[in-house]
C-alpha positions as CSV (number, residue, x, y, z in Angstrom):
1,X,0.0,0.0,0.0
2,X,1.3,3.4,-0.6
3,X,1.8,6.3,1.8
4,X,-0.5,9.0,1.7
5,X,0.8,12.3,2.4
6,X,-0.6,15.6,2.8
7,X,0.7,19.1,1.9
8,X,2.0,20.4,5.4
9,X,1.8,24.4,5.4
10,X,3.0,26.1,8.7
11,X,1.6,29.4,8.4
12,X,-2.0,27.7,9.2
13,X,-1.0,27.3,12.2
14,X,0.3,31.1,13.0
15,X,-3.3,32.5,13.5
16,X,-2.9,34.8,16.2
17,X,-0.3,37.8,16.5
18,X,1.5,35.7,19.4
19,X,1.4,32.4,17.8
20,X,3.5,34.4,15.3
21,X,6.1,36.0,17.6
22,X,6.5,33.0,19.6
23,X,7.2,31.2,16.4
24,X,9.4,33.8,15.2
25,X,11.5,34.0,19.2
26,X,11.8,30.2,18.7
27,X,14.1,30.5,15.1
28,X,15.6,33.4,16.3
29,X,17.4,31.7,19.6
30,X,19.0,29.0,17.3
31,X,20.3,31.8,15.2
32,X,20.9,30.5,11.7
33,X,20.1,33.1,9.3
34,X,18.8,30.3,6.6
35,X,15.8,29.2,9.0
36,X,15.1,33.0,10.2
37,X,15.0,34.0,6.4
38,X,12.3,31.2,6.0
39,X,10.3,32.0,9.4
40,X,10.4,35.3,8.2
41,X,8.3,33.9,5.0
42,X,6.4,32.0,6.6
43,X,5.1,34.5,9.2
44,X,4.5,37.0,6.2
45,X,2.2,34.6,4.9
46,X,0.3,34.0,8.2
47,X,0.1,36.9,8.4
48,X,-1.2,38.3,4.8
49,X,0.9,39.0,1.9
50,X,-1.6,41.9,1.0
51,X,-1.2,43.0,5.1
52,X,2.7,42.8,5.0
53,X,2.8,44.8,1.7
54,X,-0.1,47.6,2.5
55,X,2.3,47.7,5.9
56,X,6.4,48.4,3.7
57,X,4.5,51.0,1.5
């Protein structure tokens, strides 16, 4: 039988403003710039890419 698998997305999970900064203080205490850049990502999209942008302009 085959594995099933299912496309995992984190930023589901970041629904509230300190789901997100915890998330965020978690990467940021290991301190490798490669996972920070991608929790970065990842929070902008929990957040809203429309938010995030409306927000740098």
């Amino acid at each position: 039988m085959a594995t099933v698998t299912h496309p995992y997305n984190p930023a589901e999970l970041l629904d509230t403003p300190e789901a997100r900064a915890e998330y965020l203080s978690l990467i940021m205490a290991d301190g490798d710039p490669a996972e920070i850049s991608q929790a970065l990502g990842v929070v902008a999209r929990a957040h809203g890419m429309t938010a995030v942008a409306k927000t740098a302009a």
